[in-house]
Every structure is written in structure tokens, then in C-alpha cells.
MILUMSE-142590 format. One record per atom (N, C-alpha, C): atom name; z, y, x; chain; residue in three letters. Coordinates in steps of 0.05 Angstrom, whole numbers. Example, Ala and Ser with C-alpha at 12.3 -4.5 7.8 and 13.67 -1.06 7.14 Angstrom:
<rs>
+----+--------+--------+--------+---+-----+
:  a :     pz :     py :     px : c :   r :
+----+--------+--------+--------+---+-----+
:  N :    156 :   -114 :    264 : A : ala :
: CA :    156 :    -90 :    246 : A : ala :
:  C :    156 :    -66 :    264 : A : ala :
:  N :    142 :    -45 :    257 : A : ser :
: CA :    143 :    -21 :    273 : A : ser :
:  C :    157 :      1 :    258 : A : ser :
+----+--------+--------+--------+---+-----+
</rs>
This chain:
<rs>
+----+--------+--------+--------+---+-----+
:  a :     pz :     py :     px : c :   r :
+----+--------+--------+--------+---+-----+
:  N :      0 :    -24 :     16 : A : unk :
: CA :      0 :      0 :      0 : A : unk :
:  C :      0 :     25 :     17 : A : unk :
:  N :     12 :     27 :     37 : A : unk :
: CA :     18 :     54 :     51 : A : unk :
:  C :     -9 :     53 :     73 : A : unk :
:  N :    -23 :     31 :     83 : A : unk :
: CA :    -43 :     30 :     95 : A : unk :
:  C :    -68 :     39 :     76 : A : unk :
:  N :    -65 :     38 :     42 : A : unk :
: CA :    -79 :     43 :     36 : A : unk :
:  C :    -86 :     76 :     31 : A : unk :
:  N :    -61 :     88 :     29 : A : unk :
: CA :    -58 :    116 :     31 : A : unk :
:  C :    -63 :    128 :     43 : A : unk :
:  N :    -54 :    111 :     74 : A : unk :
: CA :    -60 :    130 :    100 : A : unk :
:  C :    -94 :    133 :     97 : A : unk :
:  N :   -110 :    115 :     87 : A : unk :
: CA :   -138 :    115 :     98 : A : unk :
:  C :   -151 :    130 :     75 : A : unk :
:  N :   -142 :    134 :     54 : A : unk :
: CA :   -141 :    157 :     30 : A : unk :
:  C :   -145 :    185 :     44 : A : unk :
:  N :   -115 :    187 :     58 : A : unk :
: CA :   -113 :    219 :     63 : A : unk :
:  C :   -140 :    213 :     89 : A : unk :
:  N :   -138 :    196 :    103 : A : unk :
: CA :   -156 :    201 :    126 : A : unk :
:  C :   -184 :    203 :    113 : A : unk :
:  N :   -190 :    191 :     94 : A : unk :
: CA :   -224 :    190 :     85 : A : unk :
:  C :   -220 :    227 :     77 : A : unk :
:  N :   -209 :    237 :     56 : A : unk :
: CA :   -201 :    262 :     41 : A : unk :
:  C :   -208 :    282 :     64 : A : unk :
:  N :   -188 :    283 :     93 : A : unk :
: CA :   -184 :    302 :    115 : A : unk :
:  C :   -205 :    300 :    126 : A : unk :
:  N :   -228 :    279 :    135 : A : unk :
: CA :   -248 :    270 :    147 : A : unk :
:  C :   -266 :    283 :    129 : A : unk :
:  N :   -274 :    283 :    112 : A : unk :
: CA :   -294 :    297 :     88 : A : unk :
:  C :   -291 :    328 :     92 : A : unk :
:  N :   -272 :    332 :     87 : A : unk :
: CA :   -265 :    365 :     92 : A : unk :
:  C :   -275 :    377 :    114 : A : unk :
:  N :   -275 :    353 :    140 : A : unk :
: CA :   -281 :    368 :    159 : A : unk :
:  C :   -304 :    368 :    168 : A : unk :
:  N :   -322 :    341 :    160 : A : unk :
: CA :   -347 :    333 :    160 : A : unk :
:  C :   -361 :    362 :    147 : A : unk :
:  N :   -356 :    372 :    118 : A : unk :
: CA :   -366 :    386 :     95 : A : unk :
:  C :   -357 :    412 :    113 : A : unk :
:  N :   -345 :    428 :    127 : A : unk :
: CA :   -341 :    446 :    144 : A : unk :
:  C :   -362 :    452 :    166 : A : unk :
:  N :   -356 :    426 :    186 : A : unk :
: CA :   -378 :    434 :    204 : A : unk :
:  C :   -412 :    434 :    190 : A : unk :
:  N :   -411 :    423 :    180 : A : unk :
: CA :   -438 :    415 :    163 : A : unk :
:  C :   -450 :    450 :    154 : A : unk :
:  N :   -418 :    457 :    139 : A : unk :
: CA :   -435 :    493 :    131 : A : unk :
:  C :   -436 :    514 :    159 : A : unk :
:  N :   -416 :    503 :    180 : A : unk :
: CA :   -418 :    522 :    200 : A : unk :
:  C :   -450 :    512 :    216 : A : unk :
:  N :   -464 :    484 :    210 : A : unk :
: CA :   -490 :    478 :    229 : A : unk :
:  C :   -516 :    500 :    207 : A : unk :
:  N :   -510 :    508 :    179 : A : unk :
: CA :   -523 :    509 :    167 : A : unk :
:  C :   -525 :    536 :    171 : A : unk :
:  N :   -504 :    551 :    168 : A : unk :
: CA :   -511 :    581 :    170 : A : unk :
:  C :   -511 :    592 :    199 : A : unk :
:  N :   -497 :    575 :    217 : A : unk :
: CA :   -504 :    579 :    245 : A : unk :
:  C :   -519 :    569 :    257 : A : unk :
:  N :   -547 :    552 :    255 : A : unk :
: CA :   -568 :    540 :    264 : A : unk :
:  C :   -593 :    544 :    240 : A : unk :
:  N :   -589 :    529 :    228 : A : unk :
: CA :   -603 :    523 :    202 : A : unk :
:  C :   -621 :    542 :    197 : A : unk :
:  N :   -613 :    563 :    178 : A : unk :
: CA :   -614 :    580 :    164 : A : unk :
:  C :   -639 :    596 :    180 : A : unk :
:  N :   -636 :    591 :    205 : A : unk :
: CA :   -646 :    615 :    222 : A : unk :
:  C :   -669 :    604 :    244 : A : unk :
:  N :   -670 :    567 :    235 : A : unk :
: CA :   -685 :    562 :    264 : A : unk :
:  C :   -713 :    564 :    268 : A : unk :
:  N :   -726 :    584 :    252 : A : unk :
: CA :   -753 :    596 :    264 : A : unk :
:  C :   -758 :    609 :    282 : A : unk :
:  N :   -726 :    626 :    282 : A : unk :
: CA :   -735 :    654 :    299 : A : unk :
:  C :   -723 :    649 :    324 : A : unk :
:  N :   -711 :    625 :    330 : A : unk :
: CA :   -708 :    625 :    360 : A : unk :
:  C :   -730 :    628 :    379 : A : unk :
:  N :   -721 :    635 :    402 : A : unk :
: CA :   -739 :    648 :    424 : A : unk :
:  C :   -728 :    627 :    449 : A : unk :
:  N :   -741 :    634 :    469 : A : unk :
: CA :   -740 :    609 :    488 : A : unk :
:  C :   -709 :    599 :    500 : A : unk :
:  N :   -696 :    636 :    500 : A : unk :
: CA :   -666 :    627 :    510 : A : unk :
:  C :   -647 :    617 :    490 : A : unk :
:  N :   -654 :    615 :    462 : A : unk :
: CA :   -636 :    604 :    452 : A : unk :
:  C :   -630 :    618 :    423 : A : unk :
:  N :   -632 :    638 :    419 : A : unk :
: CA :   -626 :    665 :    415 : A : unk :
:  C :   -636 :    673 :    386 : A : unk :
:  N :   -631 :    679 :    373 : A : unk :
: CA :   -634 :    690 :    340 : A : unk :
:  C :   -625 :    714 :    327 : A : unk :
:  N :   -637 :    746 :    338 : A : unk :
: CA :   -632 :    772 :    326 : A : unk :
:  C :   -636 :    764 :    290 : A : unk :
:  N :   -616 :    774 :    285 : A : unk :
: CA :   -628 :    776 :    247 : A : unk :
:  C :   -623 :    804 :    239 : A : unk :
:  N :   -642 :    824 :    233 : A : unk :
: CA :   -626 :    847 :    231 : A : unk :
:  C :   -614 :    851 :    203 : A : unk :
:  N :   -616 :    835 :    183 : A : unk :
: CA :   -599 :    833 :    165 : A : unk :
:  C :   -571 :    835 :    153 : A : unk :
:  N :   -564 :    814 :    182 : A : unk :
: CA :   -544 :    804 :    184 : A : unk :
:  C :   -528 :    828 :    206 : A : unk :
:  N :   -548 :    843 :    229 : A : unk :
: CA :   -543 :    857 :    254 : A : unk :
:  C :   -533 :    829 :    270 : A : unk :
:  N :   -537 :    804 :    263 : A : unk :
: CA :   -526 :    792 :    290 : A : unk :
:  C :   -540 :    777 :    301 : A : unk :
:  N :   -534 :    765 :    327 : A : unk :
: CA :   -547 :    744 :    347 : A : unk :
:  C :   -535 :    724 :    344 : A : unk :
:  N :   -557 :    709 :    327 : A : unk :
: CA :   -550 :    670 :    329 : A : unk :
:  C :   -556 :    658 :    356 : A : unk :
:  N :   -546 :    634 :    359 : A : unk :
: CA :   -549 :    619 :    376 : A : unk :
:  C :   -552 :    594 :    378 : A : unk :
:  N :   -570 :    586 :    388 : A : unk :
: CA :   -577 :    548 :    387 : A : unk :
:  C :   -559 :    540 :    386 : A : unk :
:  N :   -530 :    541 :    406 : A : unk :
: CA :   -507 :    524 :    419 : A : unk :
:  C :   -497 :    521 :    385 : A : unk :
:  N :   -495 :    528 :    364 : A : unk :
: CA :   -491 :    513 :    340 : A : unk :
:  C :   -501 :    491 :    329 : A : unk :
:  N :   -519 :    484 :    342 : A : unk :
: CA :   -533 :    456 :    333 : A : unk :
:  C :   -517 :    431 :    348 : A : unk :
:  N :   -495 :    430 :    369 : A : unk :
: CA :   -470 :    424 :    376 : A : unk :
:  C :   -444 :    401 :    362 : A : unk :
:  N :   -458 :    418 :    340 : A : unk :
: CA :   -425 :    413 :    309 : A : unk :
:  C :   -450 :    389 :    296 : A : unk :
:  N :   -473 :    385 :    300 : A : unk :
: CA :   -480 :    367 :    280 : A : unk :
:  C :   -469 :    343 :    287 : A : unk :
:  N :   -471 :    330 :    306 : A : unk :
: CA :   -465 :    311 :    316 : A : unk :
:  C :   -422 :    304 :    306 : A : unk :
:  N :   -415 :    319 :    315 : A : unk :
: CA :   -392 :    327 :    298 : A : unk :
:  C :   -384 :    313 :    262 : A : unk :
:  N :   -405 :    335 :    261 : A : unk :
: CA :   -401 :    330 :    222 : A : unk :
:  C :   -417 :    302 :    221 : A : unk :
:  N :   -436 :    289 :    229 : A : unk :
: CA :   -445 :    258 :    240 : A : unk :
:  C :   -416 :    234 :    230 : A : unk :
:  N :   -410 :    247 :    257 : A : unk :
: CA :   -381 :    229 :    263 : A : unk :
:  C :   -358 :    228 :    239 : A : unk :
:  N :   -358 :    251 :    238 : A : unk :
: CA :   -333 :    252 :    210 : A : unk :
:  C :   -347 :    243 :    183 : A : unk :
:  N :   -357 :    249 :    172 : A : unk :
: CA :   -379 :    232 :    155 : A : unk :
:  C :   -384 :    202 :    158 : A : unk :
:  N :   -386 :    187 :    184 : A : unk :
: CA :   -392 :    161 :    171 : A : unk :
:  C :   -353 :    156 :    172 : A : unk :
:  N :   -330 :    164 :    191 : A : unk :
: CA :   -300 :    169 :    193 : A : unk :
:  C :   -295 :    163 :    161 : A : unk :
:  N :   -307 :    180 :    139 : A : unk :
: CA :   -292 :    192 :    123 : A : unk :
:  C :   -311 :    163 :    100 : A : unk :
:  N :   -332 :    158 :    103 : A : unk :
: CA :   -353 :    131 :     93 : A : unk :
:  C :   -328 :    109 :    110 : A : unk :
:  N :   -322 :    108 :    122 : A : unk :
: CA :   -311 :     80 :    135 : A : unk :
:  C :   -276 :     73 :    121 : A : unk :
:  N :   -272 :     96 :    122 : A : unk :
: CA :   -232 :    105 :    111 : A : unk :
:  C :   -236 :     95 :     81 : A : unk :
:  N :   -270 :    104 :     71 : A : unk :
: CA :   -260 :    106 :     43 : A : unk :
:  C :   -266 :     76 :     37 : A : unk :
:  N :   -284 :     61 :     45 : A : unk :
: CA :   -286 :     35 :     42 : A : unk :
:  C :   -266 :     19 :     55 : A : unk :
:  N :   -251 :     17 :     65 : A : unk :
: CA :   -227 :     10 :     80 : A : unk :
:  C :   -195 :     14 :     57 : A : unk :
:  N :   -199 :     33 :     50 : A : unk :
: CA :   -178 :     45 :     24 : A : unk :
:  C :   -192 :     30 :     -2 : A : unk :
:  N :   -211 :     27 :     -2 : A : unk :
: CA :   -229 :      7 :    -27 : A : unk :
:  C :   -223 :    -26 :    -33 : A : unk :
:  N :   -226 :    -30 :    -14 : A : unk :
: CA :   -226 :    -63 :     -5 : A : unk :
:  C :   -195 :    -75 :     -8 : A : unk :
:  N :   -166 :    -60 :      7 : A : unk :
: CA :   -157 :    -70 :      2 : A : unk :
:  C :   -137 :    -64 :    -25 : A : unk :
+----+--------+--------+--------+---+-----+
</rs>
């Protein structure tokens, strides 16, 4: 019972954080990857700011916590 909890809150915390980095790859890479230039670099004058490739980083990230939070929740399922 308490194994099943723990993998509850861990699927729950794992999701949150998966669904986090996921919006920081989206509005910090995503949103914007036409206008990169060779160093990396994304002026939006919209926004007045300079994006940066090095956000494409966190995908791999939100990856991991995502299948974390797929693995906890089938694990909390089963038993």
C-alpha cells in the first residue's frame, strides 16, 4: 500500500515536471526556431529579447520525466 503511494506521488511530481520543462522547450526554443542564426541566437523584437538554442537542452529532460512519470504510473497500477 505505501509502495503504492509513494509511486503515485512520484508518477504526479514526475508529470509536473515533465509538463514544465516541456513549456520552458516550447516558448524557449520552439516558438522561435526559424529565426535562429548560426550562433545560436534568436532577436524577437516583440518580445525585445534574445532567444537561445541552449534551450533545446530541457528536451531531453522533459523525455526522461515523462517516460519516469509513464513508468511510476504503471507501477502504482499493477500492484
Amino acid at each position: 500500500m505505501k509502495a503504492r503511494i509513494a509511486a503515485g506521488i512520484v508518477a504526479a511530481a514526475s508529470l509536473l515536471c515533465a509538463l514544465a520543462l516541456a513549456v520552458a522547450v516550447f516558448h524557449g526554443y520552439w516558438r522561435h526556431r526559424a529565426c535562429f542564426d548560426e550562433s545560436g541566437r534568436c532577436f524577437v523584437p516583440e518580445d525585445g529579447a534574445v532567444h537561445s538554442a541552449d534551450s533545446l537542452f530541457l528536451a531531453p529532460l522533459a523525455l526522461v520525466f515523462g517516460i519516469l512519470c509513464i513508468a511510476a504510473s504503471r507501477y502504482a497500477a499493477r500492484r
